[in-house]
PDB file of N, CA, C and O in Angstrom, chain B, residues numbered from 101:
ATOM      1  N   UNK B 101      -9.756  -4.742  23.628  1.00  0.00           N
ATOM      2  CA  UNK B 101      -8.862  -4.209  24.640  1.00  0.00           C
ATOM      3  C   UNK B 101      -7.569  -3.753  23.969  1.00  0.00           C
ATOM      4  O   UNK B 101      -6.967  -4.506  23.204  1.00  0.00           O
ATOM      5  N   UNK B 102      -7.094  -2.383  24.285  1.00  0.00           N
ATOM      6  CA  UNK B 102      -5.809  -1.987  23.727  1.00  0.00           C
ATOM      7  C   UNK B 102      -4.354  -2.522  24.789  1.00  0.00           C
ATOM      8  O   UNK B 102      -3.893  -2.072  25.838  1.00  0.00           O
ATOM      9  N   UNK B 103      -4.064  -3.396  24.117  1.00  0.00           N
ATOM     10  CA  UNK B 103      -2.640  -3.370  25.192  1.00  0.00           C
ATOM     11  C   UNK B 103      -1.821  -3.074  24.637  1.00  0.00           C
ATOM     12  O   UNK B 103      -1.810  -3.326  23.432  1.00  0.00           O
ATOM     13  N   UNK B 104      -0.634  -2.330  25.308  1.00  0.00           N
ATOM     14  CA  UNK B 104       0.175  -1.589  25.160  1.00  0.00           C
ATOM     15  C   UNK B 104       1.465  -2.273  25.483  1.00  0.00           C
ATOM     16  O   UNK B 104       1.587  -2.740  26.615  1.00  0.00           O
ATOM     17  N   UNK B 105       2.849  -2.437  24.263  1.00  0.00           N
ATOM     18  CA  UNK B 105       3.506  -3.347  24.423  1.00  0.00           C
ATOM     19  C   UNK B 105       4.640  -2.530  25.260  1.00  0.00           C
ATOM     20  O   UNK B 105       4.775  -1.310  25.170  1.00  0.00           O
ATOM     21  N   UNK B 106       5.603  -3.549  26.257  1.00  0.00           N
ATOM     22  CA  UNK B 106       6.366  -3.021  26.957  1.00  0.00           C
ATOM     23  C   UNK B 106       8.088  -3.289  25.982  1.00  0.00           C
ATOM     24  O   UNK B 106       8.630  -4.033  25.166  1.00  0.00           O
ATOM     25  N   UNK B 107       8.319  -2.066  26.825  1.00  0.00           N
ATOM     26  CA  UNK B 107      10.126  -1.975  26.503  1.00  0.00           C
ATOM     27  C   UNK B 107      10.745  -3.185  26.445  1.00  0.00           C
ATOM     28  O   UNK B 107       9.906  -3.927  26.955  1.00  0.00           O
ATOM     29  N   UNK B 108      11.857  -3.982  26.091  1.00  0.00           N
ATOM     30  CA  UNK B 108      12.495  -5.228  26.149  1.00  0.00           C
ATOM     31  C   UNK B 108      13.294  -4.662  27.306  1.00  0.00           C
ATOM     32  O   UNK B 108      13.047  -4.418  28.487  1.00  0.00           O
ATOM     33  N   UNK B 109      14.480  -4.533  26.412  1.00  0.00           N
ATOM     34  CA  UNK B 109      16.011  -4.001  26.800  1.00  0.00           C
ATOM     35  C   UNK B 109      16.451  -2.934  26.960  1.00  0.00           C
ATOM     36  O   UNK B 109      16.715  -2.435  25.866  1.00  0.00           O
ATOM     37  N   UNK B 110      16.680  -2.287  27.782  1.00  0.00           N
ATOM     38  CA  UNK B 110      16.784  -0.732  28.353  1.00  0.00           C
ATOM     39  C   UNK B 110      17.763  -0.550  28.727  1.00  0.00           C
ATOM     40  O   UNK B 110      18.243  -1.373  29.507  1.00  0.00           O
ATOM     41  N   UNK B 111      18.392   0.427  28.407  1.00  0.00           N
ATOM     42  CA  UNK B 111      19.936   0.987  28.437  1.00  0.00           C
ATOM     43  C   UNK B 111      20.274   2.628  28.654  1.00  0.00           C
ATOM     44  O   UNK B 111      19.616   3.581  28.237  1.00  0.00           O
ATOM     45  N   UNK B 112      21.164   2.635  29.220  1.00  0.00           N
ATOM     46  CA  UNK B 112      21.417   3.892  29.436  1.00  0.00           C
ATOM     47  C   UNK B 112      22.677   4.013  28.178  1.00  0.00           C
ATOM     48  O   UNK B 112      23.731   3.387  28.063  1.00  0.00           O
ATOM     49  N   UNK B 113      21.985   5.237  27.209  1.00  0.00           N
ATOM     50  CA  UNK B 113      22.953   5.530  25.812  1.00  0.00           C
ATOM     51  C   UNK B 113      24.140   5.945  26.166  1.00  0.00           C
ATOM     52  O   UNK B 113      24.183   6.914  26.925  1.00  0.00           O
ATOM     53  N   UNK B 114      25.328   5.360  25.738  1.00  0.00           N
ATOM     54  CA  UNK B 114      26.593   6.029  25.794  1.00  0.00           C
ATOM     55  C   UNK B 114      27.096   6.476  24.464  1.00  0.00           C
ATOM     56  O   UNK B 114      27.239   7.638  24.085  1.00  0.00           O
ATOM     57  N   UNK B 115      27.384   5.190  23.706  1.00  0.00           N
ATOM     58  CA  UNK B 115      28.045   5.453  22.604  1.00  0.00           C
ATOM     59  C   UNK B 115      27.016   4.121  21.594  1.00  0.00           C
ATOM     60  O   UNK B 115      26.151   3.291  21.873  1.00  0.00           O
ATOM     61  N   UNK B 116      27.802   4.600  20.262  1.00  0.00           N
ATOM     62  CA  UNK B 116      27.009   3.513  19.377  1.00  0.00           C
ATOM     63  C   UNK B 116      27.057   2.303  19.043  1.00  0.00           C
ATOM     64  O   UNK B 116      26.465   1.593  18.230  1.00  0.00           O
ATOM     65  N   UNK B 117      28.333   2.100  20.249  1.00  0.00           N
ATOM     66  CA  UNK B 117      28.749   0.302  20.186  1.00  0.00           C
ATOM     67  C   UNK B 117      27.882  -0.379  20.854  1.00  0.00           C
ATOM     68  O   UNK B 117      27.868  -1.599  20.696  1.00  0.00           O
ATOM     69  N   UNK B 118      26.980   0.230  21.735  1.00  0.00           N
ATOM     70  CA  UNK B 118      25.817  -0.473  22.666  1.00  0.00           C
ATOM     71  C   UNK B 118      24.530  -1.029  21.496  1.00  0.00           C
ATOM     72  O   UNK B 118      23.861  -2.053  21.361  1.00  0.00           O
ATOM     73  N   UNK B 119      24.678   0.579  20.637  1.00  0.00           N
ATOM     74  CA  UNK B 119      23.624   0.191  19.127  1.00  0.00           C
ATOM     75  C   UNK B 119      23.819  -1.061  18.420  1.00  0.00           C
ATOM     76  O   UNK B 119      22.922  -1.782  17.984  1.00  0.00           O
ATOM     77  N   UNK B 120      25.087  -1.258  18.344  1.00  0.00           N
ATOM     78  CA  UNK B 120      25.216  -2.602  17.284  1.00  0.00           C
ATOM     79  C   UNK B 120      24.989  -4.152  18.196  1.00  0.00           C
ATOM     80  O   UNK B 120      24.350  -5.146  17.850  1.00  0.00           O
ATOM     81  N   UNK B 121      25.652  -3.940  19.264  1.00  0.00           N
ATOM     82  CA  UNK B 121      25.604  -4.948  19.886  1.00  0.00           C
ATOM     83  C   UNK B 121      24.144  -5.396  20.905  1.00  0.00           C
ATOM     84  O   UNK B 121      24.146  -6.390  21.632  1.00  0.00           O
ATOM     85  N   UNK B 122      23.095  -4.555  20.787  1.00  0.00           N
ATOM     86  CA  UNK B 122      21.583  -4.545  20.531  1.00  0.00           C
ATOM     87  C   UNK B 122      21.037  -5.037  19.435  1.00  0.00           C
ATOM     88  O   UNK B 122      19.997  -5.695  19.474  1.00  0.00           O
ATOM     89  N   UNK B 123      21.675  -4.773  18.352  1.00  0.00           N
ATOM     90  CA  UNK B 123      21.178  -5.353  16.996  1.00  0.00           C
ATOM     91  C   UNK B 123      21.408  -6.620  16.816  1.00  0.00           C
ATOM     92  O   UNK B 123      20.546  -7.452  16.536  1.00  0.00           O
ATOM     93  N   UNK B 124      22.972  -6.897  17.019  1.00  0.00           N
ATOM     94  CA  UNK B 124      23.317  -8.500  17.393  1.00  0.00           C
ATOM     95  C   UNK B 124      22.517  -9.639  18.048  1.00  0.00           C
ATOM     96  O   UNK B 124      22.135 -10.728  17.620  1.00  0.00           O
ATOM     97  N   UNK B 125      22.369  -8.886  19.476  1.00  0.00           N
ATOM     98  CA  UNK B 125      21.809  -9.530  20.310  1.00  0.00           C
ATOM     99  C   UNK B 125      20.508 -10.137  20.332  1.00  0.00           C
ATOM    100  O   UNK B 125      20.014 -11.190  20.737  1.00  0.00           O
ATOM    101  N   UNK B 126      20.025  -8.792  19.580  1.00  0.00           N
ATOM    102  CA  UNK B 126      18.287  -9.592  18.855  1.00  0.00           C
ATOM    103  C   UNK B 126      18.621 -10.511  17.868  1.00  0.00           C
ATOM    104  O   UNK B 126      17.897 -11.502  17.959  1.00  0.00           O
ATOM    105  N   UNK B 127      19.727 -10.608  16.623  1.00  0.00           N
ATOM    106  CA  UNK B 127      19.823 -11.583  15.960  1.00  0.00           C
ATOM    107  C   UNK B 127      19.230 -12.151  16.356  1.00  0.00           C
ATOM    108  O   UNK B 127      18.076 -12.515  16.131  1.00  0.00           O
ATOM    109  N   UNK B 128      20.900 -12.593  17.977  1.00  0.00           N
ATOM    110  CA  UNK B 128      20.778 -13.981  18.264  1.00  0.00           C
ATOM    111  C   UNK B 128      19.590 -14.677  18.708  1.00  0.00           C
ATOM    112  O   UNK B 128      19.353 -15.869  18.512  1.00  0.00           O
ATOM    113  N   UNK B 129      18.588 -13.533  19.549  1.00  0.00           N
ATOM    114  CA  UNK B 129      17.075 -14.220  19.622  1.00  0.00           C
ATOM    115  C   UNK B 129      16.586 -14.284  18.953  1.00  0.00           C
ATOM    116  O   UNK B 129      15.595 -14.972  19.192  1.00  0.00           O
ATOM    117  N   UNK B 130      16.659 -13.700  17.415  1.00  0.00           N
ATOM    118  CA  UNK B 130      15.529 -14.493  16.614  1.00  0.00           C
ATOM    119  C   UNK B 130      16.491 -15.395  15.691  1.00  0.00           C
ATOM    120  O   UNK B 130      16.155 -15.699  14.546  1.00  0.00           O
ATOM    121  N   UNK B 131      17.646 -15.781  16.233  1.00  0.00           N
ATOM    122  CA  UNK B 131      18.218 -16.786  15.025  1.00  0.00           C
ATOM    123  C   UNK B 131      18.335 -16.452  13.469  1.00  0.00           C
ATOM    124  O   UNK B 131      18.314 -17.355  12.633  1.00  0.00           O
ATOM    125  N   UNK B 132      18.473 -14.955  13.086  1.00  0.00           N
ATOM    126  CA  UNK B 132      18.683 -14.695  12.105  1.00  0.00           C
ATOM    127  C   UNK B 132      19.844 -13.830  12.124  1.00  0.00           C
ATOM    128  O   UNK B 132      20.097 -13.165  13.128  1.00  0.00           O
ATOM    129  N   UNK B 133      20.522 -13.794  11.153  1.00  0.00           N
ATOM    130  CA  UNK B 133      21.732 -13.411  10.541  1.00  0.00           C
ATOM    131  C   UNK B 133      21.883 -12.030  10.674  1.00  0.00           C
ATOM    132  O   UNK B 133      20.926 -11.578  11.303  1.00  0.00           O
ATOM    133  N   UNK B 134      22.738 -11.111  10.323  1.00  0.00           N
ATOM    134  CA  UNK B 134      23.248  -9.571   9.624  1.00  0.00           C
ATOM    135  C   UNK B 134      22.929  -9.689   8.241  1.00  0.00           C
ATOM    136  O   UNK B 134      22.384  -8.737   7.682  1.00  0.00           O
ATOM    137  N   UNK B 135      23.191 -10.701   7.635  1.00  0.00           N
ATOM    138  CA  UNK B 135      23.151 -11.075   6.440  1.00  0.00           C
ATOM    139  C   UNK B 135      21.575 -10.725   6.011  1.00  0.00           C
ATOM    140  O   UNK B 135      21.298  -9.871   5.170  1.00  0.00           O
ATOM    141  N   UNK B 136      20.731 -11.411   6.626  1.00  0.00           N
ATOM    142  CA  UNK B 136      19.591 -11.433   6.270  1.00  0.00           C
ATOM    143  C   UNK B 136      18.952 -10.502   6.554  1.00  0.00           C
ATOM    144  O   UNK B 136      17.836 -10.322   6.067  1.00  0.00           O
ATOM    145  N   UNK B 137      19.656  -9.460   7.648  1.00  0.00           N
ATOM    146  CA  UNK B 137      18.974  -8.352   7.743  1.00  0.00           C
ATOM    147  C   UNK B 137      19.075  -7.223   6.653  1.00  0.00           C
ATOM    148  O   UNK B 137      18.291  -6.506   6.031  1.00  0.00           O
ATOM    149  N   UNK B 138      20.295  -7.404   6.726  1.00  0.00           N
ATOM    150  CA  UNK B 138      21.208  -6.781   5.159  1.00  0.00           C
ATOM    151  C   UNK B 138      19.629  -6.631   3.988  1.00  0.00           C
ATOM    152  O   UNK B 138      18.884  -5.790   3.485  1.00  0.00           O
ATOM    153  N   UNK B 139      19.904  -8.342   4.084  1.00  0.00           N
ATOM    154  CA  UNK B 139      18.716  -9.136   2.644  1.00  0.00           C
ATOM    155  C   UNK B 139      17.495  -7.842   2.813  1.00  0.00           C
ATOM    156  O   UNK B 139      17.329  -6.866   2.080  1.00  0.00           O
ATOM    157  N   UNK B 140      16.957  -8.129   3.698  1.00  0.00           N
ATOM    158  CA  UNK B 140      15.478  -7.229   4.489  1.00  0.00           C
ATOM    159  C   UNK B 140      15.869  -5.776   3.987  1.00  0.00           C
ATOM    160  O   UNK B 140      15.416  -5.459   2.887  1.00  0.00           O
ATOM    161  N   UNK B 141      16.563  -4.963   4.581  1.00  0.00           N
ATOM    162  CA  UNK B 141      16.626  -3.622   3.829  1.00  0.00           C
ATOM    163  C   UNK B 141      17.186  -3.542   2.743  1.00  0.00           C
ATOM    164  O   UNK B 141      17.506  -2.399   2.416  1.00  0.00           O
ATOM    165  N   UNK B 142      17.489  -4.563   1.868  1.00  0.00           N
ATOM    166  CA  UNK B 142      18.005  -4.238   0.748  1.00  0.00           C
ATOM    167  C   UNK B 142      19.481  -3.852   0.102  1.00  0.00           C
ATOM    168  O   UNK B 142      19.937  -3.334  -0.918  1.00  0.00           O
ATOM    169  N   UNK B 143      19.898  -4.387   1.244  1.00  0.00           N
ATOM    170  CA  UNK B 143      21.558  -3.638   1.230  1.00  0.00           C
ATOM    171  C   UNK B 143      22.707  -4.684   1.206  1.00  0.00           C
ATOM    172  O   UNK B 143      22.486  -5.380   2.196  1.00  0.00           O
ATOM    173  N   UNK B 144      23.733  -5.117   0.634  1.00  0.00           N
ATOM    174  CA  UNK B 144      24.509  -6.152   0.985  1.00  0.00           C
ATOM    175  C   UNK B 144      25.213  -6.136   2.191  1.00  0.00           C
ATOM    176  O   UNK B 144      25.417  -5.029   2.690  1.00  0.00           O
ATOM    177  N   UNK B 145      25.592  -7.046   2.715  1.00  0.00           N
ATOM    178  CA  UNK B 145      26.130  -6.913   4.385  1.00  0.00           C
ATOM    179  C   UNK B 145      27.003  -6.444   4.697  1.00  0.00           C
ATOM    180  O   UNK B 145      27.176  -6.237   5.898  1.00  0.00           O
ATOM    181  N   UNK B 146      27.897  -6.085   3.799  1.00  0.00           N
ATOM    182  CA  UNK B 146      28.944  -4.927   4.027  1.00  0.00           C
ATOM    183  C   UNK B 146      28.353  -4.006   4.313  1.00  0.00           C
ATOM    184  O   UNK B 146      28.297  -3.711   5.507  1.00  0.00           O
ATOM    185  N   UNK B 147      27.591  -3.086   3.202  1.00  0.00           N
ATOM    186  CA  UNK B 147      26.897  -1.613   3.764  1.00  0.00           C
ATOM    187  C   UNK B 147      26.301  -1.729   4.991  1.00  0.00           C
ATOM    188  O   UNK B 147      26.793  -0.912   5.770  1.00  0.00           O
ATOM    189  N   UNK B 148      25.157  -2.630   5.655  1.00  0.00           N
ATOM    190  CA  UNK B 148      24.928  -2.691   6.670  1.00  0.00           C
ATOM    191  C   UNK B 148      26.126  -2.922   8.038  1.00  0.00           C
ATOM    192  O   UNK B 148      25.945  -2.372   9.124  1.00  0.00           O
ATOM    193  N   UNK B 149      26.970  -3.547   7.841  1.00  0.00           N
ATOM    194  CA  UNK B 149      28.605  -3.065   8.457  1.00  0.00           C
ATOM    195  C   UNK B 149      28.761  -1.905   8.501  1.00  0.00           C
ATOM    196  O   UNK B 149      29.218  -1.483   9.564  1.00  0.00           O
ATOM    197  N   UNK B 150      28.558  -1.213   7.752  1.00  0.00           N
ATOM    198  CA  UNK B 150      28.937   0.123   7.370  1.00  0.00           C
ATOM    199  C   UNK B 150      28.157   1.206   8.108  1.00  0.00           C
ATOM    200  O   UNK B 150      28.714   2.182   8.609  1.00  0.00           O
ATOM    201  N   UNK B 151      27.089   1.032   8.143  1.00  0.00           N
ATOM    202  CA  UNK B 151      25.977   1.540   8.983  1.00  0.00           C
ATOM    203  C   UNK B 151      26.262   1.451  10.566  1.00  0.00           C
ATOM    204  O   UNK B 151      26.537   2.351  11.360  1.00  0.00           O
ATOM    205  N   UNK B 152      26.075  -0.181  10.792  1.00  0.00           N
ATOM    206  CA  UNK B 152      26.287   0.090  11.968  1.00  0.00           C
ATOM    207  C   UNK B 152      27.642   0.539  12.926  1.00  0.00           C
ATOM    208  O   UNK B 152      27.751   0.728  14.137  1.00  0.00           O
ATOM    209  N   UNK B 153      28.760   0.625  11.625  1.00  0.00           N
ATOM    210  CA  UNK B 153      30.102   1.181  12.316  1.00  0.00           C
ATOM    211  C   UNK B 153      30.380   2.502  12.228  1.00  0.00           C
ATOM    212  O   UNK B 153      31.465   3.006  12.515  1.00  0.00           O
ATOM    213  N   UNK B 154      29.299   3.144  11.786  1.00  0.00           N
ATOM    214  CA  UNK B 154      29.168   4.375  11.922  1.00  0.00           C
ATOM    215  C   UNK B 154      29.969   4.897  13.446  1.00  0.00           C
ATOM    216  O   UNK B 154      30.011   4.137  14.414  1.00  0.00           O
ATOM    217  N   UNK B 155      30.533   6.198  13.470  1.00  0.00           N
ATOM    218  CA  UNK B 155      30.846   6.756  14.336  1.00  0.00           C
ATOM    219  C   UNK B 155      29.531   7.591  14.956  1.00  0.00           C
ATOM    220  O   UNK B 155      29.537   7.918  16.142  1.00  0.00           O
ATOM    221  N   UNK B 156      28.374   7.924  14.055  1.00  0.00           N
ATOM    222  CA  UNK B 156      27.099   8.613  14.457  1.00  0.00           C
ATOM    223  C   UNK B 156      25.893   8.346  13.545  1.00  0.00           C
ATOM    224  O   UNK B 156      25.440   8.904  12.546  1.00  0.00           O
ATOM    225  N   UNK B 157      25.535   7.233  14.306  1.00  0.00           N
ATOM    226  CA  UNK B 157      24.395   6.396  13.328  1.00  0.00           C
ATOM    227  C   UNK B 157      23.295   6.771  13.641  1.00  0.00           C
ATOM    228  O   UNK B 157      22.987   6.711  14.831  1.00  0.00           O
ATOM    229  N   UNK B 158      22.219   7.350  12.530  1.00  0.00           N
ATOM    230  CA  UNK B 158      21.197   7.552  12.705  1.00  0.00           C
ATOM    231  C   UNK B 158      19.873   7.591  13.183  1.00  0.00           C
ATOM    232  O   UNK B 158      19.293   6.603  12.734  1.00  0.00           O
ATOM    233  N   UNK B 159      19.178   8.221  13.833  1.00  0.00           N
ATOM    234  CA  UNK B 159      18.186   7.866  14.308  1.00  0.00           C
ATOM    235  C   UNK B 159      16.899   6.618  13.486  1.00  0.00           C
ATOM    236  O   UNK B 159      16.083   5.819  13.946  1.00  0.00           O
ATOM    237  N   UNK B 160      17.309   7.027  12.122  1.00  0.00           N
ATOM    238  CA  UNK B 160      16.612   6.794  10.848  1.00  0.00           C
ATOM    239  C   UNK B 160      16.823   5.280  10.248  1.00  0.00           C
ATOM    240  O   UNK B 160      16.037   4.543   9.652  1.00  0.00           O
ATOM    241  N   UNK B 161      18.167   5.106  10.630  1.00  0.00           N
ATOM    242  CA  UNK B 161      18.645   3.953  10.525  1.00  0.00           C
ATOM    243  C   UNK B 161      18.567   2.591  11.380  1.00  0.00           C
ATOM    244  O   UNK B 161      18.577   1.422  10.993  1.00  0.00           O
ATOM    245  N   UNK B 162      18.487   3.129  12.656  1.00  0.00           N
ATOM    246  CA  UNK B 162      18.207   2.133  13.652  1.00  0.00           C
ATOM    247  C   UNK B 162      16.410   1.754  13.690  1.00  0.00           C
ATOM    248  O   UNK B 162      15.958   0.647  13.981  1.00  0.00           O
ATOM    249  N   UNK B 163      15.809   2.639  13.422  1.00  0.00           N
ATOM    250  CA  UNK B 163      14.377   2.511  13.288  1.00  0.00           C
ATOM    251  C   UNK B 163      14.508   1.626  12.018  1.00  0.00           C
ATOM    252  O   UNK B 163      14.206   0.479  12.347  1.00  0.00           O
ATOM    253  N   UNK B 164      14.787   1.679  10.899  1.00  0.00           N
ATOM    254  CA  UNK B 164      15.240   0.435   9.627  1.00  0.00           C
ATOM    255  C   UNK B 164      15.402  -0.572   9.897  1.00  0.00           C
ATOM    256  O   UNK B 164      14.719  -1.483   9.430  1.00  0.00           O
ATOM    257  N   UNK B 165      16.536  -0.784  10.898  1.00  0.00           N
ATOM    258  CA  UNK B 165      17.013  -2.196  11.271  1.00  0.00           C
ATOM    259  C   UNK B 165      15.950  -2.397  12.186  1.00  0.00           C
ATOM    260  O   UNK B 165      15.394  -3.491  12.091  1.00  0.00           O
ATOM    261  N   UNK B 166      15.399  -1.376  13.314  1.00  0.00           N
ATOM    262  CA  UNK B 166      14.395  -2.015  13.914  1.00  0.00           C
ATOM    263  C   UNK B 166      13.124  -3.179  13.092  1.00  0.00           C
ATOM    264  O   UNK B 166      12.703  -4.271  13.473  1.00  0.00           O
ATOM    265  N   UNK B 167      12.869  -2.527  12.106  1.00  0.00           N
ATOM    266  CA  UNK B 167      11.561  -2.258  11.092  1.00  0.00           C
ATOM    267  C   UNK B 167      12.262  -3.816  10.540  1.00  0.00           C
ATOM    268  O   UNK B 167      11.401  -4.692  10.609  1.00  0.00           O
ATOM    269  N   UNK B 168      13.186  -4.177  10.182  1.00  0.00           N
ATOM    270  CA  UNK B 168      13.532  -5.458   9.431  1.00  0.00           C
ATOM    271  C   UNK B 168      13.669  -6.550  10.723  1.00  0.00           C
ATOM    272  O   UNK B 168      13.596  -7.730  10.379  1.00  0.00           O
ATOM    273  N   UNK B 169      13.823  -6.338  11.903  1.00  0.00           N
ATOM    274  CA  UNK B 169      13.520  -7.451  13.034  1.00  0.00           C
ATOM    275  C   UNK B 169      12.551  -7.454  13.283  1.00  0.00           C
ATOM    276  O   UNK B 169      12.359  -8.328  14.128  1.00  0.00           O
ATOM    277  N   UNK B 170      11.270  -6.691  12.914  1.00  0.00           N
ATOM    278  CA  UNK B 170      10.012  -6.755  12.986  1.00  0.00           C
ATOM    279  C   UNK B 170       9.905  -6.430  14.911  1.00  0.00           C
ATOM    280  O   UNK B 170       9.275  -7.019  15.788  1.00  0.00           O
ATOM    281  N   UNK B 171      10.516  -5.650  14.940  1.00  0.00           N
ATOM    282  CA  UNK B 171      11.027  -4.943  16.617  1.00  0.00           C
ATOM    283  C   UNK B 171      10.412  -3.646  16.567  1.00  0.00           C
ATOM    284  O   UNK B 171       9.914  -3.326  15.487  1.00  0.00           O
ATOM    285  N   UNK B 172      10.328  -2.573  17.838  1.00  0.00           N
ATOM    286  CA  UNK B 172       9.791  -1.398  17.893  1.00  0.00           C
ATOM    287  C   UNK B 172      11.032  -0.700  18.392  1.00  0.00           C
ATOM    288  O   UNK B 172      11.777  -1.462  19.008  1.00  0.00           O
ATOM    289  N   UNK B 173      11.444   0.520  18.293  1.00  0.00           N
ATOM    290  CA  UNK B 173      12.210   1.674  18.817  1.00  0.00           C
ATOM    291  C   UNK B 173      12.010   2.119  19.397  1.00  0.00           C
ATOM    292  O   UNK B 173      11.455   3.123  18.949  1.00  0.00           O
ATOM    293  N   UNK B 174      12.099   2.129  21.036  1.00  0.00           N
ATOM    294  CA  UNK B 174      11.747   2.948  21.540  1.00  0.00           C
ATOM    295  C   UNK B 174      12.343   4.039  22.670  1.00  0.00           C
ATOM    296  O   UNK B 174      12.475   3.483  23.761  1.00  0.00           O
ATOM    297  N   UNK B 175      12.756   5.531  22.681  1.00  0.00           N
ATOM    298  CA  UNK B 175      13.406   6.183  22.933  1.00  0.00           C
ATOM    299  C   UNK B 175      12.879   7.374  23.967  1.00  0.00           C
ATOM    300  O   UNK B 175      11.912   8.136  23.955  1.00  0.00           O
ATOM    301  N   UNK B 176      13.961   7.162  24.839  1.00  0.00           N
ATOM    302  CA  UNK B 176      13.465   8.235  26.081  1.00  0.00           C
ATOM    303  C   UNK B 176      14.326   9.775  26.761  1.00  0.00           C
ATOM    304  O   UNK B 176      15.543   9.781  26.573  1.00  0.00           O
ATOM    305  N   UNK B 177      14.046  10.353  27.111  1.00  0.00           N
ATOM    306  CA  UNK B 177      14.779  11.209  27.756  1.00  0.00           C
ATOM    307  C   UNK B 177      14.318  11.065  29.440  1.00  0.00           C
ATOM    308  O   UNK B 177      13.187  11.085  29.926  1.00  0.00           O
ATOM    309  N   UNK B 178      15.637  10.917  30.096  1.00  0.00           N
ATOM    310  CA  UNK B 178      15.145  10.223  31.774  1.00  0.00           C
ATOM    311  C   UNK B 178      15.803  11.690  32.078  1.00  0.00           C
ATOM    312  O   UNK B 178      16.537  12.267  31.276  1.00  0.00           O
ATOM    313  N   UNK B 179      15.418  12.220  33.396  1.00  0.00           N
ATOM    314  CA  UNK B 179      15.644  13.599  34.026  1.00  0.00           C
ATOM    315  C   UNK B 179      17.432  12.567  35.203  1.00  0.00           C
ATOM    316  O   UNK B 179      17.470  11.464  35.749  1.00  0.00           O
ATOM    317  N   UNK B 180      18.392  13.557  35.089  1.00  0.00           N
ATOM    318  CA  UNK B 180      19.050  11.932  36.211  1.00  0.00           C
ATOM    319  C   UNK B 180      19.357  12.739  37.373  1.00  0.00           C
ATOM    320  O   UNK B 180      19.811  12.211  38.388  1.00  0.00           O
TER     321      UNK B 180
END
């Protein structure tokens, strides 16, 4: 049987402070660090600071950090 996994957390995009504080927030559910996410892509935790304080952070990048919470990305266009 194929099941098909559902959305978590759904947001309407404003700006990219909603991005980081999504990233946080999963930390805190899986009890792991910035640090260690840092560790996971390879980057020290400053640069990953750096990333996510971007003024226009990547599509490319958030799929990364997705990819190191072992999380999915998933992105919509809603008609409003």
């Amino acid at each position: 049987m194929n099941e098909e996994k559902t959305m978590g957390d759904e947001m309407k995009y404003t700006d990219n402070k909603q991005i980081r504080e999504m990233v946080r927030m999963e930390c805190l559910r899986q009890n792991v660090s910035l640090a260690e996410i840092a560790r996971r892509l390879g980057m020290i935790p400053q640069s990953l600071n750096g990333v996510l304080g971007k003024k226009h952070i990547s599509l490319d990048d958030v799929q990364r950090i997705a990819d190191a919470l072992d999380c999915d990305l998933y992105i919509g266009i809603v008609k409003r």
